[in-house]
C-alpha positions as CSV (number, residue, x, y, z in Angstrom):
1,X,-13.4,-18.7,12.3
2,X,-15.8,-15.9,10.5
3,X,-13.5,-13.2,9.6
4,X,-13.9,-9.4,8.4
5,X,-11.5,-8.1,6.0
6,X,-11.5,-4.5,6.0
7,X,-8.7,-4.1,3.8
8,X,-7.9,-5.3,0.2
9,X,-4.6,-6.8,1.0
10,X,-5.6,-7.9,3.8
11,X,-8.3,-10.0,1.9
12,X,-5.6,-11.0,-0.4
13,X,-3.5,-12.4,2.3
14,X,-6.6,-14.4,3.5
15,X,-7.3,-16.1,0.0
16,X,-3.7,-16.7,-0.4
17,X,-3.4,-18.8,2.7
18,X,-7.2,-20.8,2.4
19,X,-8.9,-18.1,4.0
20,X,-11.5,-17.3,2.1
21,X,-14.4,-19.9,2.7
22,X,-13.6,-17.9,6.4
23,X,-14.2,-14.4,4.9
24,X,-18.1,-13.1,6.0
25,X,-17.4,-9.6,5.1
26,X,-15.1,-7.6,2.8
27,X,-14.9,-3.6,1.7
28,X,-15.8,-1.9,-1.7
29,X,-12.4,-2.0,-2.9
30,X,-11.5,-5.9,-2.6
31,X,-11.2,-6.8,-6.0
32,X,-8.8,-9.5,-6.2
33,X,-8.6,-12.6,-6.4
34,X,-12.0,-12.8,-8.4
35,X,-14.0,-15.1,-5.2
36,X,-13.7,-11.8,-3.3
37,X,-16.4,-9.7,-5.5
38,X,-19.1,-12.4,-4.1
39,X,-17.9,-11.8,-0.7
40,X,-20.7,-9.3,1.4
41,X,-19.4,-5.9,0.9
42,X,-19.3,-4.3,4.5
43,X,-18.2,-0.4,3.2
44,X,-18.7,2.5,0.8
45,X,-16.7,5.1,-0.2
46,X,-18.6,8.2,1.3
47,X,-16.2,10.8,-1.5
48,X,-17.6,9.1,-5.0
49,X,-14.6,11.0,-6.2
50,X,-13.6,7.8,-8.4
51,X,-14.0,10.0,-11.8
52,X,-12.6,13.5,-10.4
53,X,-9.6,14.7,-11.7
54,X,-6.5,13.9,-9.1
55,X,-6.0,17.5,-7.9
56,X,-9.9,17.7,-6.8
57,X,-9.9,14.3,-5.1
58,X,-6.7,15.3,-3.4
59,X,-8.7,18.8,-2.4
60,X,-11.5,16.9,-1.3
61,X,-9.2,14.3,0.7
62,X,-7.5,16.9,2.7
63,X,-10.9,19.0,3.6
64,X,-12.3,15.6,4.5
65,X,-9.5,14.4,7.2
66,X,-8.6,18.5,8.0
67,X,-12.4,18.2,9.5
68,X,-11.9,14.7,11.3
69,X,-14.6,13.2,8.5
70,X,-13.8,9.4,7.5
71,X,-13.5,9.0,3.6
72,X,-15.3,5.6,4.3
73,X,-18.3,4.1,5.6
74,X,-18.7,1.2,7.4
75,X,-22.1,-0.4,7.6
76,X,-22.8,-1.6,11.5
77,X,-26.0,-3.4,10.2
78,X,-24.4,-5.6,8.2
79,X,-21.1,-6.0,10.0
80,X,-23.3,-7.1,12.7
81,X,-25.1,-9.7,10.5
82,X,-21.3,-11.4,10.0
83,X,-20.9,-12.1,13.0
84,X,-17.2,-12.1,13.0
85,X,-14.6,-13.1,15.0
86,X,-11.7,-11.1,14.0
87,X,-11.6,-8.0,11.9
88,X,-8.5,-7.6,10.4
89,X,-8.0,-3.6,9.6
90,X,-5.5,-0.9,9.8
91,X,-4.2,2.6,11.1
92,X,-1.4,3.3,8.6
93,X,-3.6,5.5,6.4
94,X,-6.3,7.2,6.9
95,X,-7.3,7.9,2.9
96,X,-7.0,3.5,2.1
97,X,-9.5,2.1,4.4
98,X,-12.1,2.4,7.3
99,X,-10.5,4.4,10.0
100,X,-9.2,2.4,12.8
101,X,-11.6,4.4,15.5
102,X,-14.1,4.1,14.0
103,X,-13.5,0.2,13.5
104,X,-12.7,-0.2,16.7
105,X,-16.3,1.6,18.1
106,X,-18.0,-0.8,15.3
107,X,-16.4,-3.9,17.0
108,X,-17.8,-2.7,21.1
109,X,-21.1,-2.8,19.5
110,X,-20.4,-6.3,18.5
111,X,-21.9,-9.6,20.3
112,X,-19.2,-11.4,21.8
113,X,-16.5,-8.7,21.4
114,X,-14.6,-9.9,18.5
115,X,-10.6,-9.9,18.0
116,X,-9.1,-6.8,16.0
117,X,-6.1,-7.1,14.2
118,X,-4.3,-3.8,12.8
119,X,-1.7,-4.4,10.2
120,X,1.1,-1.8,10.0
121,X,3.6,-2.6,7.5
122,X,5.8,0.2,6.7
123,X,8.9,-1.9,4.6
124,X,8.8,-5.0,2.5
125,X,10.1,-7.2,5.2
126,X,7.5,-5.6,7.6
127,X,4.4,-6.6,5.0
128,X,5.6,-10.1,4.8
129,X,5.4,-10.3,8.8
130,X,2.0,-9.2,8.4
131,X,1.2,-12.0,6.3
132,X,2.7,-14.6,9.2
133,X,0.8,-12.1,11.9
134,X,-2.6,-12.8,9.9
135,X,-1.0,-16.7,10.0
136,X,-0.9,-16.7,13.6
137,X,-4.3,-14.9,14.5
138,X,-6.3,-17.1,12.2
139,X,-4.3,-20.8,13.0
140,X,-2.3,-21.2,9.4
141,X,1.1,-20.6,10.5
142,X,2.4,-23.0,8.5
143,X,0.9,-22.0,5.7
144,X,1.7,-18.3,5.9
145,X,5.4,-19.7,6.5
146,X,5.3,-21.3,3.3
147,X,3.8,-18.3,1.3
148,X,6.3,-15.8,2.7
149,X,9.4,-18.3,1.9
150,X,8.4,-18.4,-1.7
151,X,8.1,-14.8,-2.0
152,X,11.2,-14.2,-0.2
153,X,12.4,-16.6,-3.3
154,X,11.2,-14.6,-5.4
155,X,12.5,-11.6,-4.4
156,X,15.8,-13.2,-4.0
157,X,15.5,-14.5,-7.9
158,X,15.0,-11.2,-9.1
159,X,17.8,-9.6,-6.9
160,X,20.3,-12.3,-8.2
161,X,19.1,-11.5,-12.3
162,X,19.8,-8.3,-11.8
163,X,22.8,-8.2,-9.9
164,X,26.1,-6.4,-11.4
165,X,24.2,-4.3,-13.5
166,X,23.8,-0.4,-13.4
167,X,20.9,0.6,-11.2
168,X,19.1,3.2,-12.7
169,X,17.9,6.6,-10.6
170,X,14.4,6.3,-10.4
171,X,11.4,8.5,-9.3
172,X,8.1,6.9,-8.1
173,X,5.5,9.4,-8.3
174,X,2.1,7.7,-6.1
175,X,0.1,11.3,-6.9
176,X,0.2,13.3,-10.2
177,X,-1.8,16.6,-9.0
178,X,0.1,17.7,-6.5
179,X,3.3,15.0,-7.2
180,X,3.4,12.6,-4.4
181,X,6.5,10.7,-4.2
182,X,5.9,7.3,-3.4
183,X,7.3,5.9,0.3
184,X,7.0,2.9,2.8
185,X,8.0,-0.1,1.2
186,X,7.9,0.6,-2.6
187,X,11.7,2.1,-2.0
188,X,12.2,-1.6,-1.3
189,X,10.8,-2.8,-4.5
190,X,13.0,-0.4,-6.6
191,X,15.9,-1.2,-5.1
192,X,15.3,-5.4,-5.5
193,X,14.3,-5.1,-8.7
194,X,17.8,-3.0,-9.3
195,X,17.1,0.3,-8.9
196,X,17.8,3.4,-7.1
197,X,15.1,5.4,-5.3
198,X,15.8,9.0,-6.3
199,X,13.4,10.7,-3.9
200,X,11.9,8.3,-2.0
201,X,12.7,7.0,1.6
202,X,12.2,3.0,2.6
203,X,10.1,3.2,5.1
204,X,8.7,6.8,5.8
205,X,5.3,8.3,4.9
206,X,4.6,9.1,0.9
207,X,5.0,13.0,0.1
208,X,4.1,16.0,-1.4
209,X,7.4,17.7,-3.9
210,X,7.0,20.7,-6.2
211,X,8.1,20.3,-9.8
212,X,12.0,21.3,-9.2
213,X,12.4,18.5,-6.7
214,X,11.8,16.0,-9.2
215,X,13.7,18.2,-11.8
216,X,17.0,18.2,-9.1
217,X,17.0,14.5,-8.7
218,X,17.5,13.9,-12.5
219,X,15.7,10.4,-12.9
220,X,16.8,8.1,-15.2
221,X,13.2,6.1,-15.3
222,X,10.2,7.7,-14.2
223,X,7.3,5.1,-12.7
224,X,3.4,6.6,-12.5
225,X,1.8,4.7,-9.8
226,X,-1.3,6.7,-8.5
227,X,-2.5,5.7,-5.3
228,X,-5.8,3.0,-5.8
229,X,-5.8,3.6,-10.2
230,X,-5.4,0.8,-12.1
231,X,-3.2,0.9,-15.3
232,X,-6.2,2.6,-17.3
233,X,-6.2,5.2,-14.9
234,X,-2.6,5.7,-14.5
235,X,-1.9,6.4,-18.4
236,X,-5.2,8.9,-18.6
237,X,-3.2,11.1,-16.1
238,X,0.0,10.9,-17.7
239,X,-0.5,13.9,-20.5
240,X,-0.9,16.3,-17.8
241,X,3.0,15.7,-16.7
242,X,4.1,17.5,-20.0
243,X,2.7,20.7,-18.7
244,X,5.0,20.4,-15.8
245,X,8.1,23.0,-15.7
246,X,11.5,21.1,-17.0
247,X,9.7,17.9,-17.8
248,X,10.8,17.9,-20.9
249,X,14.2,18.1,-19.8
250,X,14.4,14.6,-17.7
251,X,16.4,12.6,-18.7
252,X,13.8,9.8,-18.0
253,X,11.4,11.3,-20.4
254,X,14.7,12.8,-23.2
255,X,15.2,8.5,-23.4
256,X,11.4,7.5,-23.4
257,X,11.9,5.9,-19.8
258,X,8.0,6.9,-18.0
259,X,6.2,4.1,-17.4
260,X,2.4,3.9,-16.2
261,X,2.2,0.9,-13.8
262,X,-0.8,-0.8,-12.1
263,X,-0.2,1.0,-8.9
264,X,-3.6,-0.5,-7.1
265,X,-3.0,-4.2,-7.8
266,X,0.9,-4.1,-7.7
267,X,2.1,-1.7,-5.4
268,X,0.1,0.7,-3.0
269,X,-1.7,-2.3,-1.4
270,X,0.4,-4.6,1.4
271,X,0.0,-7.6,0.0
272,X,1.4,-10.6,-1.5
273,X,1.7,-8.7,-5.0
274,X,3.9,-6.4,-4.1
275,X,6.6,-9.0,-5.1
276,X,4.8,-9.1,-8.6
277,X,5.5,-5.1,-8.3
278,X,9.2,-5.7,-8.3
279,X,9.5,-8.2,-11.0
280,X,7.3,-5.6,-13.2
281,X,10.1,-3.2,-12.0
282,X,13.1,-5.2,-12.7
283,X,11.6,-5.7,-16.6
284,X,11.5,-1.7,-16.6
285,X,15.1,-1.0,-14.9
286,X,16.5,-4.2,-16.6
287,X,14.5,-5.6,-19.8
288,X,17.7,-7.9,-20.7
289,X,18.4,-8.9,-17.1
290,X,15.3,-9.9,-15.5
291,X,13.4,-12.6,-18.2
292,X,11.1,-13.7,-15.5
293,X,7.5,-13.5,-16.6
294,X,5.1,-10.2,-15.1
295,X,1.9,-9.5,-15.6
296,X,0.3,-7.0,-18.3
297,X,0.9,-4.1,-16.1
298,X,2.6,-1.5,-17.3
299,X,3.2,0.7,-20.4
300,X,5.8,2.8,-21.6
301,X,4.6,6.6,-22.1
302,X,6.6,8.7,-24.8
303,X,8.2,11.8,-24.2
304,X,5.9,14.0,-23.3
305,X,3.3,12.0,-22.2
306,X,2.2,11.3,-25.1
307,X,0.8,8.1,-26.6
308,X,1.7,4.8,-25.1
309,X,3.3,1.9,-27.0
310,X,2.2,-1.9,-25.2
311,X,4.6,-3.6,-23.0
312,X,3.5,-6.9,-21.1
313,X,4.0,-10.2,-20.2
314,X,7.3,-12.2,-21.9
């Protein structure tokens, strides 16, 4: 089978159950695990907003999809030179990859009419079916069976390390400029890893709340995940938080609880890392609880956003 990711967890999935001799096309964004990089890249980001400040790429983002405009291109030429016979893509968001449409007109123009499969995980449990849908559509059931029992396992490990001890109200803010508080299933991640999502909901969209929302809910830790920024990213945006009104006053930032997290690798993208996501979370809610190794992923930022000390791997 000759397959087209057009998503990066998608192409995650693929690698993590054999896939990826398979893969004949990937997007601009798949950058994990390494093999991917040398995979054809099929799209482009069509913005090049990747050094704007967050409130001008969320400016240009709305204008974009307020005129029906795709934030993505998809090159035809070279998705036709893959010749593939599924194209695994999406229709959850419009701003993460190639818009499902226009996918789907790509794919008619396509010798021999290949299969489309849309993923549409909106909750942890849902994103681990995707991983046994991508099984069944590609003929590795049994391996995707496998994968999603041990991170089920996971998951479960983490719950039980934590369990019995005070969960924490947290805020997970996916956008700095306007705040975006983070939804679908990272709700599910704070509350394995033994937590308490102050403002998000498990399973609905990720939204837009002005400065006294976050100030009303009173969080206890505070995580920085901006959509599709890497850790680097994350802590170059925190500063701006201190100019916010009553920031000062949360009690996440009075006890030197805000942390900058690896939002792109660990928890805005569907994939198998997501359960990596809740054992970096668990170390933040519950450093003497979960002991469990996580990945150099996130920092702590002082009060104020200031300066960040290192936190890491055990």
């Amino acid at each position: 089978m000759r397959i087209v990711s057009l998503l990066p967890s998608a192409t995650e999935i693929c690698f993590a159950l054999g896939l990826g001799p398979s893969l004949v096309g990937v997007t601009h964004e798949c950058d994990f695990p390494p093999q991917a990089e040398y995979k054809p890249v099929l799209t482009r980001d069509d913005l090049e907003l990747r050094a704007a400040a967050p409130a001008e790429v969320d400016r240009h983002v709305r204008e974009a999809l307020h005129q029906g405009s795709s934030l993505y291109g998809l090159d035809q030429e070279a998705l036709g030179r893959a010749r593939p016979d599924l194209i695994v893509t999406q229709e959850l968001c419009p701003v993460c990859a190639v818009a499902y449409p226009q996918v789907m007109e790509a794919a008619k123009l396509l010798p021999g009419r290949p299969s489309v499969l849309s993923l549409e995980p909106t909750s942890l449990a849902e994103v681990m079916r995707s991983i046994e849908e991508v099984g069944q559509a590609t003929g590795t059931q049994a391996r995707a069976a496998e994968l999603v029992r041990g991170l089920w396992a996971r998951v479960d490990a983490v719950r039980g390390a934590v369990a019995g001890r005070g969960r924490p109200r947290v805020a997970c803010l996916e956008w700095l400029d306007p705040l975006m508080v983070a939804g679908h299933w990272v709700p599910d991640q704070v509350e394995a890893a033994g937590g308490t999502d102050a403002l998000g909901e498990p399973g609905t969209r990720s939204r837009v709340i002005e400065p006294a929302e976050l100030a009303a809910a009173q969080p206890e830790v505070i995580v920085l995940m901006p959509c599709g920024y890497r850790l680097e990213r994350a802590l170059e945006q925190a500063p701006a938080l201190a100019k916010l009104k009553g920031w000062s006053k949360l009690p996440a930032v009075r006890q030197g609880r805000v942390f900058a997290v690896d939002g792109s690798w660990y928890f805005n993208r569907p994939g198998p890392r997501l359960v990596d996501g809740i054992e970096i979370l668990a170390r933040i809610f519950h450093p003497e609880g979960w002991r469990g190794p996580v990945p150099q992923a996130f920092q702590v930022v002082g009060e104020g956003a200031a300066a960040p000390r290192a936190a890491g791997r055990a």
